[in-house]
Kinemage of the C-alpha trace (Angstrom):
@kinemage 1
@onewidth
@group {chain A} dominant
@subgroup {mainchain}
@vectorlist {calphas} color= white
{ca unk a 1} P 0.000 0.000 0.000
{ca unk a 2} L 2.631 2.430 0.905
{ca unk a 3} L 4.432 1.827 -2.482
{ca unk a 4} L 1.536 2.598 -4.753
{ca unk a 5} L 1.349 5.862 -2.917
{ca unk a 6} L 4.739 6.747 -3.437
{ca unk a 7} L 4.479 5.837 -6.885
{ca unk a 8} L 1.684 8.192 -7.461
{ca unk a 9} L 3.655 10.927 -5.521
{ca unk a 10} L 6.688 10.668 -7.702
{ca unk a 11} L 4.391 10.542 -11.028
{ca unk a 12} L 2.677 13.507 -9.404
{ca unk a 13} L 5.933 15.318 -8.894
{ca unk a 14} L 7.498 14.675 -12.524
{ca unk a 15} L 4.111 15.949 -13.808
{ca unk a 16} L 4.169 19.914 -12.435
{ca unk a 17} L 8.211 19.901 -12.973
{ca unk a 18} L 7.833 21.293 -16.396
{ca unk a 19} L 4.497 23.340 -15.841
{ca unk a 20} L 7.377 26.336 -14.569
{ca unk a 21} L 8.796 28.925 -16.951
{ca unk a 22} L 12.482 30.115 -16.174
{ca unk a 23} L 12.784 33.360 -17.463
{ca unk a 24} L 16.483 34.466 -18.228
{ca unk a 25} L 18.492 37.167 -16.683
{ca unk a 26} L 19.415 38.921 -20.380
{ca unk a 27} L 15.513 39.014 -20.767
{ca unk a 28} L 14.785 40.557 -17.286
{ca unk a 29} L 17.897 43.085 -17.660
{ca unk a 30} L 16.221 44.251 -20.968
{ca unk a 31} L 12.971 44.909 -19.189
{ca unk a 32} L 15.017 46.311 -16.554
{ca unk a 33} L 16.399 49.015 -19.096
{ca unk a 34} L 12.611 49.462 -20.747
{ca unk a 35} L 11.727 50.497 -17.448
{ca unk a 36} L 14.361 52.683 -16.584
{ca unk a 37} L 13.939 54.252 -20.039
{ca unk a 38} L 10.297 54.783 -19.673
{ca unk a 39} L 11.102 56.636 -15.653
{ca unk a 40} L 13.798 58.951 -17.738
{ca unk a 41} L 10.867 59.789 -20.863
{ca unk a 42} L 8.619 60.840 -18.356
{ca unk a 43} L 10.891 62.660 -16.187
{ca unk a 44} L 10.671 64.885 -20.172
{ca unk a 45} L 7.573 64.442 -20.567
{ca unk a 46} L 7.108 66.458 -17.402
{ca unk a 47} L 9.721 68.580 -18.227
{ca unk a 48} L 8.747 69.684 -21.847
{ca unk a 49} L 5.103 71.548 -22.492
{ca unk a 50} L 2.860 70.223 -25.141
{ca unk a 51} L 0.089 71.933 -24.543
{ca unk a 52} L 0.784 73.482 -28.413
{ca unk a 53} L -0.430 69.717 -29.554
{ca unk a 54} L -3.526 69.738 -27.372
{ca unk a 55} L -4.553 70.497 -23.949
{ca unk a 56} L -3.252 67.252 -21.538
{ca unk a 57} L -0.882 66.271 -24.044
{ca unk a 58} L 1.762 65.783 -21.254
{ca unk a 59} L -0.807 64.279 -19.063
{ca unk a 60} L -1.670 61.686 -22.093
{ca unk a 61} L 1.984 60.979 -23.110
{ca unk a 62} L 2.924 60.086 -19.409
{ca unk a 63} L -0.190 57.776 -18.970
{ca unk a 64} L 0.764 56.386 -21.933
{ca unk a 65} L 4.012 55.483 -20.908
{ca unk a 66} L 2.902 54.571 -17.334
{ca unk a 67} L 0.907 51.983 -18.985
{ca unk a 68} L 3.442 50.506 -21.496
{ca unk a 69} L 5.763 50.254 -18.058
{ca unk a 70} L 2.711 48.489 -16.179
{ca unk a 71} L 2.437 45.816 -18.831
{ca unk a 72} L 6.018 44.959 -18.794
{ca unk a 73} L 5.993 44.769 -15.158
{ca unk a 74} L 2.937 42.424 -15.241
{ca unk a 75} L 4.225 40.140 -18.230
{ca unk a 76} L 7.420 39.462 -17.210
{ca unk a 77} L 7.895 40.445 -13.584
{ca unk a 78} L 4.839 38.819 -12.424
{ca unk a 79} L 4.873 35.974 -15.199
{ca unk a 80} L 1.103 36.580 -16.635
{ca unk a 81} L 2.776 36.102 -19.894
{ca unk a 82} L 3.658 32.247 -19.098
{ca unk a 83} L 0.624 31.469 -16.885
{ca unk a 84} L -2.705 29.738 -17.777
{ca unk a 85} L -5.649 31.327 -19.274
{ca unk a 86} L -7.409 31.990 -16.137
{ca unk a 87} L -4.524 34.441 -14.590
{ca unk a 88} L -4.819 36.228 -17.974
{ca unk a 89} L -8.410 36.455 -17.004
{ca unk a 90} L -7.759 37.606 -13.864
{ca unk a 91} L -5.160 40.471 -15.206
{ca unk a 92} L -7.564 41.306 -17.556
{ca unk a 93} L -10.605 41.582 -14.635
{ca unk a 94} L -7.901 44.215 -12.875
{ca unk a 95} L -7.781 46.350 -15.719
{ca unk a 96} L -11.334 46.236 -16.622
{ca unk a 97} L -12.545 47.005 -12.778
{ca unk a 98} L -9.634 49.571 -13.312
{ca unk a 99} L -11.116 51.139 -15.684
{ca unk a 100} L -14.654 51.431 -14.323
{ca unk a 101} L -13.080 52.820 -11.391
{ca unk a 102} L -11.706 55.778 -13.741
{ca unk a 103} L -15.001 56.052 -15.297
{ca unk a 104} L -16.686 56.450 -12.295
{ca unk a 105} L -13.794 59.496 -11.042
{ca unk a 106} L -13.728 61.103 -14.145
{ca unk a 107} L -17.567 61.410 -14.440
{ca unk a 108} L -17.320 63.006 -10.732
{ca unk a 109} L -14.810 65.555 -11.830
{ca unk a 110} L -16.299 66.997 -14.837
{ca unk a 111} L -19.791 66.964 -13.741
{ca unk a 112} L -18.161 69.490 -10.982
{ca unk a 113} L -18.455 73.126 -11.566
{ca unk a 114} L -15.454 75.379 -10.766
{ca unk a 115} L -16.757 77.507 -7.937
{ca unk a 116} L -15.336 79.015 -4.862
{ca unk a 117} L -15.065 76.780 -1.624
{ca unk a 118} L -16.356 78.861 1.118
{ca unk a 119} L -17.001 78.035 4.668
């Protein structure tokens, strides 16, 4: 009894070995760099005005780099990119309840008018 138990441990064990992605240091220095370049393009961003494009052209430009920093961080950092379908699910939840969440601000803050605050 005690050896078909083993025997379904080590069959078990051999199983979820290769279920693991090792990611290699050359690919996490490069995302290292794409997020150090990404902190030193919005440190400019910041720095330069681009209101002469549009109004919140900065604002846009940083968010958009924010966001291409985010997804590196997720795919690689946190491994979503080698997981099952149901952690992509999950990401994808985060950034959807995310986004109703900004919805929900934004429609708060424009709906405001710009008056005086007065006690």
């Amino acid at each position: 009894m005690a050896e078909h138990i083993s025997e379904n441990h080590d069959e078990h064990s051999h199983h979820t070995e290769g279920e693991h992605h090792i990611v290699s240091i050359p690919l996490y220095l490069m995302v290292f760099a794409v997020l150090v370049v990404g902190t030193i393009l919005t440190y400019f961003t910041a720095q330069w005005d681009l209101d002469w494009i549009f109004p919140g052209a900065n604002t846009l430009l940083a968010l958009l780099i924010a966001f291409t920093k985010m997804m590196f961080v997720i795919l690689f950092f946190m491994h979503v990119k080698y997981s099952s379908k149901l952690i992509w699910l999950t990401a994808i939840a985060g950034f959807f309840w995310l986004a109703i969440m900004f919805a929900f601000t934004m429609q708060d803050y424009l709906t405001r008018s710009a008056g005086v605050f007065t006690r």
